[in-house]
SEMARZA-717455 format. One record per residue: residue number from 1; residue in one letter; z, x, y of N, C-alpha, C in turn. Coordinates in Angstrom, 3 decimals. Layout:
SEMARZA-717455
num NUM residuo A n_z Z n_x X n_y Y ca_z Z ca_x X ca_y Y c_z Z c_x X c_y Y .
...
END
This chain:
SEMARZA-717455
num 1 residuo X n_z 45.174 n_x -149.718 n_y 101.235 ca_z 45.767 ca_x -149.903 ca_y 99.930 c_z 47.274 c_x -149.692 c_y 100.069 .
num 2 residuo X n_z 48.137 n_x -150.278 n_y 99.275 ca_z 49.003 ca_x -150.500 ca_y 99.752 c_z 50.072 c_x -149.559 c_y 98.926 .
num 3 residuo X n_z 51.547 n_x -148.991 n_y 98.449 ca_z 51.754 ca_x -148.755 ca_y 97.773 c_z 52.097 c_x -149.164 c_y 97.055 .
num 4 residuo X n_z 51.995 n_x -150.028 n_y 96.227 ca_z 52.622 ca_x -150.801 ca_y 94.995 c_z 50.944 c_x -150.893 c_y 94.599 .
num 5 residuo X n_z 50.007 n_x -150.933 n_y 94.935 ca_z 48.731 ca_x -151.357 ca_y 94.780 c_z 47.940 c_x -149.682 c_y 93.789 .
num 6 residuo X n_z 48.268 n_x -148.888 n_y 95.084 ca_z 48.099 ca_x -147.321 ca_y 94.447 c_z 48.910 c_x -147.382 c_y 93.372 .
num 7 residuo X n_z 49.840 n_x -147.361 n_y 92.736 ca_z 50.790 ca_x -147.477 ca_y 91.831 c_z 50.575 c_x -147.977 c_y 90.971 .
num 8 residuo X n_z 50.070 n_x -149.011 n_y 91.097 ca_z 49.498 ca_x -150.168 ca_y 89.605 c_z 48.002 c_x -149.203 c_y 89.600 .
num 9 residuo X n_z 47.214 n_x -149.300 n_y 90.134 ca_z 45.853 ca_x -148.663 ca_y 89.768 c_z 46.494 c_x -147.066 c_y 89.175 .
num 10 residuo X n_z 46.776 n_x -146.563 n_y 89.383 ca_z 47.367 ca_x -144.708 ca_y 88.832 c_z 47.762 c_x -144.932 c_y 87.802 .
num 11 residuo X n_z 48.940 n_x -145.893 n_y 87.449 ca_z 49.078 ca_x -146.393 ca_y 86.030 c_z 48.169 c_x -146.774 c_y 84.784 .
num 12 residuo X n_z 47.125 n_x -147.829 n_y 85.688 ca_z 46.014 ca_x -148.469 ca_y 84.673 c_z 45.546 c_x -146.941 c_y 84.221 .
num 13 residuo X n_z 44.689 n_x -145.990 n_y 85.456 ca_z 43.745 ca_x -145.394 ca_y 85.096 c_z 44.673 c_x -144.556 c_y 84.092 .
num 14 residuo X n_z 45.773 n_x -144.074 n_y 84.249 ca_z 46.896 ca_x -143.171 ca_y 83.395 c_z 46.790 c_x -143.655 c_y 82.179 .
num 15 residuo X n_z 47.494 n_x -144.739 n_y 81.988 ca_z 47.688 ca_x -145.499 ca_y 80.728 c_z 46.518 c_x -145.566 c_y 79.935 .
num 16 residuo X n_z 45.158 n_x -145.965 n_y 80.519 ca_z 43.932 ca_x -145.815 ca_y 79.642 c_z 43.671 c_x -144.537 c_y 79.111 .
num 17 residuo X n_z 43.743 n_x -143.471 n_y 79.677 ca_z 43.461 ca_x -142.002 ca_y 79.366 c_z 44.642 c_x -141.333 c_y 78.513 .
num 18 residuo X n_z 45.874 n_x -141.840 n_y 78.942 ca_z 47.126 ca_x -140.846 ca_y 78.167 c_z 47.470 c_x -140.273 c_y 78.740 .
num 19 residuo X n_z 46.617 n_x -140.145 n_y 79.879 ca_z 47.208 ca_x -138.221 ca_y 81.272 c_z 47.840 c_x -138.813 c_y 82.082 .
num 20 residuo X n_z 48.924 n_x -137.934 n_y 82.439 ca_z 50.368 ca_x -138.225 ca_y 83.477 c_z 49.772 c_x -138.087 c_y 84.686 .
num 21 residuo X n_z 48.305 n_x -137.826 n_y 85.365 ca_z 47.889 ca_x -137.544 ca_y 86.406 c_z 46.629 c_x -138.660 c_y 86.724 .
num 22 residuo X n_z 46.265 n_x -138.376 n_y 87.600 ca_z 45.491 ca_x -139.076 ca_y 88.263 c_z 44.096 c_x -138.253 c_y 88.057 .
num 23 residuo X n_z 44.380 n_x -136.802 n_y 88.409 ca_z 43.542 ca_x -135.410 ca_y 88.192 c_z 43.055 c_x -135.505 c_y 86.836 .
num 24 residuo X n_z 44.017 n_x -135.570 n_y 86.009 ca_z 43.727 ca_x -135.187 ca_y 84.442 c_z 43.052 c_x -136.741 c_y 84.412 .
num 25 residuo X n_z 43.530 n_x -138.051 n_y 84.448 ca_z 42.995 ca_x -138.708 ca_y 84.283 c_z 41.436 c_x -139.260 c_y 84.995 .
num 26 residuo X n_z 41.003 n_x -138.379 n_y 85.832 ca_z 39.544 ca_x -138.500 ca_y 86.111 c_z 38.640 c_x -137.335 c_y 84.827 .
num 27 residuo X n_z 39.317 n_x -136.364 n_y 84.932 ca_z 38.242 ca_x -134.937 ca_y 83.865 c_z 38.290 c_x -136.232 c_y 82.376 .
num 28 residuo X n_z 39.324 n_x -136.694 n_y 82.096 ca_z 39.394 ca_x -137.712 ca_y 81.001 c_z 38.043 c_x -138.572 c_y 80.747 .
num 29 residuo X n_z 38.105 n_x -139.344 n_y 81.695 ca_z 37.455 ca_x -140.315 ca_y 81.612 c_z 36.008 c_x -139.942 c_y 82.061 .
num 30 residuo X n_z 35.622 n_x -138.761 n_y 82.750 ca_z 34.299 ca_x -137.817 ca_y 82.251 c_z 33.899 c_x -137.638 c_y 81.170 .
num 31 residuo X n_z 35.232 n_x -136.459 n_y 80.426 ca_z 34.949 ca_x -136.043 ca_y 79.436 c_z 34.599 c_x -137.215 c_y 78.757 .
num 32 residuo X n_z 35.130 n_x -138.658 n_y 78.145 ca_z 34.689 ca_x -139.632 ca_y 77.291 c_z 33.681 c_x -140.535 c_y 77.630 .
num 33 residuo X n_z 33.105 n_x -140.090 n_y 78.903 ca_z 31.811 ca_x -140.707 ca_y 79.604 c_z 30.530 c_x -139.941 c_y 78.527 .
num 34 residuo X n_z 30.856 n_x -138.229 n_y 78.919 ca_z 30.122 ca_x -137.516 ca_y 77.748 c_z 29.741 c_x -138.049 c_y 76.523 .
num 35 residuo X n_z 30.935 n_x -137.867 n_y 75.721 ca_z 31.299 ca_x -138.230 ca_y 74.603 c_z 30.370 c_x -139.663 c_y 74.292 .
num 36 residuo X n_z 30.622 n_x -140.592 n_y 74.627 ca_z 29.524 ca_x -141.431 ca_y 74.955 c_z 28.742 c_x -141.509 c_y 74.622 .
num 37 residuo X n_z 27.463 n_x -140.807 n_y 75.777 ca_z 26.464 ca_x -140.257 ca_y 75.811 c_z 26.260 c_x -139.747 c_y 74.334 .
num 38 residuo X n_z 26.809 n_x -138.362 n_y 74.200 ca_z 26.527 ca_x -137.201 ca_y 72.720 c_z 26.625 c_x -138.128 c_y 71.579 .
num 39 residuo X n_z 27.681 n_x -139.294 n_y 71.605 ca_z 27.332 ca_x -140.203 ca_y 70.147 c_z 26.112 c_x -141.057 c_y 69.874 .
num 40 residuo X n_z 25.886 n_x -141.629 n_y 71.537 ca_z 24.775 ca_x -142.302 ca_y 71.464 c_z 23.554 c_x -141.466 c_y 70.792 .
num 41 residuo X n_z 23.766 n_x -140.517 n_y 71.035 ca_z 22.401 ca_x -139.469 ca_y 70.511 c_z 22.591 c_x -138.809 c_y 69.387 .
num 42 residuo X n_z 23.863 n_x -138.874 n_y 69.162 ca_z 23.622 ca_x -138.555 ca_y 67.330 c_z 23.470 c_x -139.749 c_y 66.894 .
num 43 residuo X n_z 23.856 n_x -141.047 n_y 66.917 ca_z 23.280 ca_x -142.204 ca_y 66.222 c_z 22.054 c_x -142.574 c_y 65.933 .
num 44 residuo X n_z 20.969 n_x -142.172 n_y 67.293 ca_z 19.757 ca_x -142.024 ca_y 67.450 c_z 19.404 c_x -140.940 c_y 66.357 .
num 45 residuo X n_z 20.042 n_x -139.965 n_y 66.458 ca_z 19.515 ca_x -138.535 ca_y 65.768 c_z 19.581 c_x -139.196 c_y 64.091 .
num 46 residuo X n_z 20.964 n_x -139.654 n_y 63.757 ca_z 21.032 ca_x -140.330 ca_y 62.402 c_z 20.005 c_x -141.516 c_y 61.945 .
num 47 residuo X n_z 19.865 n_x -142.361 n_y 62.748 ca_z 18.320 ca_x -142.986 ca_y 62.506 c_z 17.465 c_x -142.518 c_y 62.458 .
num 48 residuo X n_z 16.508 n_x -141.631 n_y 63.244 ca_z 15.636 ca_x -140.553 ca_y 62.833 c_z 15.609 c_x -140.288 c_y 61.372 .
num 49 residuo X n_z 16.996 n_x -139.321 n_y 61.340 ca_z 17.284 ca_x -138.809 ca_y 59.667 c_z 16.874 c_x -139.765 c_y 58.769 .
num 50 residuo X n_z 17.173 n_x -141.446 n_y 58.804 ca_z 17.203 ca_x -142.266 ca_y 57.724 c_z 15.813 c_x -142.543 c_y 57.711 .
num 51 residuo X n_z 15.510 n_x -142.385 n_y 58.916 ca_z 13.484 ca_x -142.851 ca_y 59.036 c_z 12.599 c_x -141.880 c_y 58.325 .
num 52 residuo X n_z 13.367 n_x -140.510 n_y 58.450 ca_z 12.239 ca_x -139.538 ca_y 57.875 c_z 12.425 c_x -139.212 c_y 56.273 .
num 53 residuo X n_z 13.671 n_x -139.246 n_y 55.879 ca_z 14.325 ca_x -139.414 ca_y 54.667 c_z 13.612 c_x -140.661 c_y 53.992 .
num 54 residuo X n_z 13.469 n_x -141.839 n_y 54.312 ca_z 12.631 ca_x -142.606 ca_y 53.299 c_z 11.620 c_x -142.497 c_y 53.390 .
num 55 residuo X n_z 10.870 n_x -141.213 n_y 54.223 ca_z 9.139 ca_x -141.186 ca_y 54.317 c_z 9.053 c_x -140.064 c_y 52.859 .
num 56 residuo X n_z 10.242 n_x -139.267 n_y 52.977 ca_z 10.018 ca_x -138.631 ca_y 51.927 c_z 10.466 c_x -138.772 c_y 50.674 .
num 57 residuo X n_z 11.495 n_x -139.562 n_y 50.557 ca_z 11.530 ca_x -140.866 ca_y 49.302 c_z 10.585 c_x -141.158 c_y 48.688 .
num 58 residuo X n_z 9.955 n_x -142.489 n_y 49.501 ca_z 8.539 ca_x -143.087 ca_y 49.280 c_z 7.405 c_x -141.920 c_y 48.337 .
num 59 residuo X n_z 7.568 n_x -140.828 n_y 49.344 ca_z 6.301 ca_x -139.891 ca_y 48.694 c_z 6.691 c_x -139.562 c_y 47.307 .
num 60 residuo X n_z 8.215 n_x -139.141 n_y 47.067 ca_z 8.424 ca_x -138.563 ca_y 45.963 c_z 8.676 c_x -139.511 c_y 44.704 .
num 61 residuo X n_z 8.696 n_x -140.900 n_y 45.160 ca_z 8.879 ca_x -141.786 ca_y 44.104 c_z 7.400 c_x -142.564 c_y 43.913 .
num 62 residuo X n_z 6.496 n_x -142.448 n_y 44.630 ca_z 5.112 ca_x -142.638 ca_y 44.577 c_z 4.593 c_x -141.696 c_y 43.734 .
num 63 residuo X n_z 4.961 n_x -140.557 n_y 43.712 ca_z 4.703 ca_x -139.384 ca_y 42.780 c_z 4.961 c_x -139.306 c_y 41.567 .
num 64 residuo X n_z 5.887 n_x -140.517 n_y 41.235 ca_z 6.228 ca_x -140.540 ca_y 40.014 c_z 7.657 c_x -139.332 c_y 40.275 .
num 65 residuo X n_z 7.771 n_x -139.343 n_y 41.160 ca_z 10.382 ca_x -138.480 ca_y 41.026 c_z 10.759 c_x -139.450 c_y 41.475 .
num 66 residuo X n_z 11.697 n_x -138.933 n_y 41.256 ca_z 12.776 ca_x -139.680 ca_y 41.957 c_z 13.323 c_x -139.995 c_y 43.050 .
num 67 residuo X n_z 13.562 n_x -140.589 n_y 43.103 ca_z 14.568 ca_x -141.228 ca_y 44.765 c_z 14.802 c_x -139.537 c_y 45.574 .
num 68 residuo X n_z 16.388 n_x -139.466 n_y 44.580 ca_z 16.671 ca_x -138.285 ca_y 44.891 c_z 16.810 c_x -136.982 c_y 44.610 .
num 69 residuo X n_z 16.851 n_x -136.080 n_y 45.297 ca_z 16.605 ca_x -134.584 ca_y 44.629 c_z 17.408 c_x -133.978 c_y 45.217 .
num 70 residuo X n_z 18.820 n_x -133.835 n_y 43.965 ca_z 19.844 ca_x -133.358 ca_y 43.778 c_z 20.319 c_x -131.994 c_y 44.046 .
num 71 residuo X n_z 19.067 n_x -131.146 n_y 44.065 ca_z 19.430 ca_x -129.538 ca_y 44.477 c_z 18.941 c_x -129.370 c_y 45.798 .
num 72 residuo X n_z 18.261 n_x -130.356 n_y 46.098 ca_z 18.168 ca_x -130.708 ca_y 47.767 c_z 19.554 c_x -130.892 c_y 48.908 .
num 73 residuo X n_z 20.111 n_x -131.931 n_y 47.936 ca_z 21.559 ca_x -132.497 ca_y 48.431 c_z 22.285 c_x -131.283 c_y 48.562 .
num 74 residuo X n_z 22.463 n_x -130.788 n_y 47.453 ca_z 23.322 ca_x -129.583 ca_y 47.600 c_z 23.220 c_x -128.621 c_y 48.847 .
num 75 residuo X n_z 21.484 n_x -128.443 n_y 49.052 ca_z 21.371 ca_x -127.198 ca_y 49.720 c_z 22.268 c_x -127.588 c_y 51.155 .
num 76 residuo X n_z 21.529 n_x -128.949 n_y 51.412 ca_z 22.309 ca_x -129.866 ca_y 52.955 c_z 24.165 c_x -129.562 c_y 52.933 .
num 77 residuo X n_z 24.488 n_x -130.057 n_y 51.833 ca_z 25.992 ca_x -129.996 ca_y 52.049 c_z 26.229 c_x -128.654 c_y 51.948 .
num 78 residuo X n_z 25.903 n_x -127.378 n_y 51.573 ca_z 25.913 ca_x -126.201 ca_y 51.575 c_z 26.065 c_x -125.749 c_y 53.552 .
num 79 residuo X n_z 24.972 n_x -125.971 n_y 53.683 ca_z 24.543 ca_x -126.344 ca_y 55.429 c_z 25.284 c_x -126.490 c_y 56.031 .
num 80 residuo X n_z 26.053 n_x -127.623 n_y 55.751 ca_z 27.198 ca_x -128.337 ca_y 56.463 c_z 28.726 c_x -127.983 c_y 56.690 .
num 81 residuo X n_z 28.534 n_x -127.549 n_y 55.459 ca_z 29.628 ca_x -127.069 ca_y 54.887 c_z 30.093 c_x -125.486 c_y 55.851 .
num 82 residuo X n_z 28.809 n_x -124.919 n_y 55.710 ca_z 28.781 ca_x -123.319 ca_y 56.186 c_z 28.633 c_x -123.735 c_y 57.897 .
num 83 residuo X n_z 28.341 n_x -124.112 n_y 58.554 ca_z 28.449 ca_x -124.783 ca_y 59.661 c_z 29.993 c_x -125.342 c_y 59.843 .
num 84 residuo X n_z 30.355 n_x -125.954 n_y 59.189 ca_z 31.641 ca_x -126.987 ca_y 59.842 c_z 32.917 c_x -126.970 c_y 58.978 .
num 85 residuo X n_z 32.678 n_x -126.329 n_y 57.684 ca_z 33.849 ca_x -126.211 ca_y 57.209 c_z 33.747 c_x -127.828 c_y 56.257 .
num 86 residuo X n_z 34.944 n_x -127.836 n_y 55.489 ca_z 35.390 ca_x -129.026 ca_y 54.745 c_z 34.868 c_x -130.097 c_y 55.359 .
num 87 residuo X n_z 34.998 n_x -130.407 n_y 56.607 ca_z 34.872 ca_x -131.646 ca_y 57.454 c_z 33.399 c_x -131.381 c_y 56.927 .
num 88 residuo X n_z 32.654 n_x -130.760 n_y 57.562 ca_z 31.088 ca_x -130.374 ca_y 57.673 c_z 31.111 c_x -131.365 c_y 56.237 .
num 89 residuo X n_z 31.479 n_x -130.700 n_y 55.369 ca_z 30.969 ca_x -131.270 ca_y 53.846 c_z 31.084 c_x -132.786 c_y 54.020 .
num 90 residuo X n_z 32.159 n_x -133.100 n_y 54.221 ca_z 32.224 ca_x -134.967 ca_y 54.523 c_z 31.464 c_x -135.458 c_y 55.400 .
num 91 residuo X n_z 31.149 n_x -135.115 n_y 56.147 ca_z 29.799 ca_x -135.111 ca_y 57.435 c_z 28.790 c_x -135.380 c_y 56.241 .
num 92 residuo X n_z 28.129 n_x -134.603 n_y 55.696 ca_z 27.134 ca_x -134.128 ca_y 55.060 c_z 27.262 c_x -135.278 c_y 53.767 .
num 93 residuo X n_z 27.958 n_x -135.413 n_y 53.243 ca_z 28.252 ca_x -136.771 ca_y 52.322 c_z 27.512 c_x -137.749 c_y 52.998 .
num 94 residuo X n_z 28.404 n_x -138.114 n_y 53.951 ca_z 28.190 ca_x -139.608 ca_y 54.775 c_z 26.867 c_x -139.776 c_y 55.226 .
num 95 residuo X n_z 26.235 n_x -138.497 n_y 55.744 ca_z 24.626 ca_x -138.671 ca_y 56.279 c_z 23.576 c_x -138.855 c_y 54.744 .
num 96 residuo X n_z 23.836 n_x -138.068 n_y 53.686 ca_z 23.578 ca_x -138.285 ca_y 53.068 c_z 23.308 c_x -139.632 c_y 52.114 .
num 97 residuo X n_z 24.474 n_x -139.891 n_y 52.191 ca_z 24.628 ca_x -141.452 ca_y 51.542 c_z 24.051 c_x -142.644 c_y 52.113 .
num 98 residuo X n_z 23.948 n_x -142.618 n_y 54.002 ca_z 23.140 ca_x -143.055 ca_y 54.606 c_z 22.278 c_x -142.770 c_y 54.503 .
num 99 residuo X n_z 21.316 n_x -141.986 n_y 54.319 ca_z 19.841 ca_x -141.580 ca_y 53.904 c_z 19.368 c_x -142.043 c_y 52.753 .
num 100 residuo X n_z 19.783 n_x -141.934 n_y 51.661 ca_z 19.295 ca_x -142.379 ca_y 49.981 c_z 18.607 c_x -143.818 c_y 50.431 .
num 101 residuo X n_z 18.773 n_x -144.749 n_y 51.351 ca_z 17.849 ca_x -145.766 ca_y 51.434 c_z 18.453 c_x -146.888 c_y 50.500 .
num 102 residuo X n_z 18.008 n_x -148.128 n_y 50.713 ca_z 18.415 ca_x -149.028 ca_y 49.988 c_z 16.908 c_x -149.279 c_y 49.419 .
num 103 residuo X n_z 16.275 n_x -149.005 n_y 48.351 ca_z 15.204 ca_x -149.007 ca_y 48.155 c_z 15.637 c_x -149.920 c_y 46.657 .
END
């Protein structure tokens, strides 16, 4: 490899990551290998949620209730909230709102 060759590749991998190193720019591009991975599996995990959430929909509007049950919601964003802080709560919105189902 040549040097102008090393040079252009140290750059690419640099420039993609943000890190002034070569070092930092490998733990980088691990770490967002992870990252990856952990979203792929909360997406999975969030489908789950929406799958089991309209099983219990279904039951409660077969029952004659409603869709949704509002002191339910709360308890979740409570959850979330006490877990993650403010963010948590917007977390807890968004899964939520994805869950209610398009029924």
């Amino acid at each position: 490899m040549t040097a102008v060759t090393r040079t252009t590749s140290a750059q690419a991998v640099t420039e993609r990551t943000g890190a002034r190193t070569e070092e930092a720019a490998g733990v980088i591009s691990g770490a967002r290998e992870r990252i990856d991975a952990l979203d792929d599996r909360i997406i999975g995990l969030v489908q789950e949620r929406m799958a089991v959430s309209a099983v219990i929909q279904d039951a409660r509007i077969e029952s004659g209730g409603r869709r949704v049950n509002l002191s339910r919601e709360m308890e979740v964003l409570a959850h979330y909230s006490d877990a993650l802080g403010k963010p948590g709560t917007a977390l807890a919105m968004t899964l939520l709102e994805l869950c209610r189902g398009r029924i």
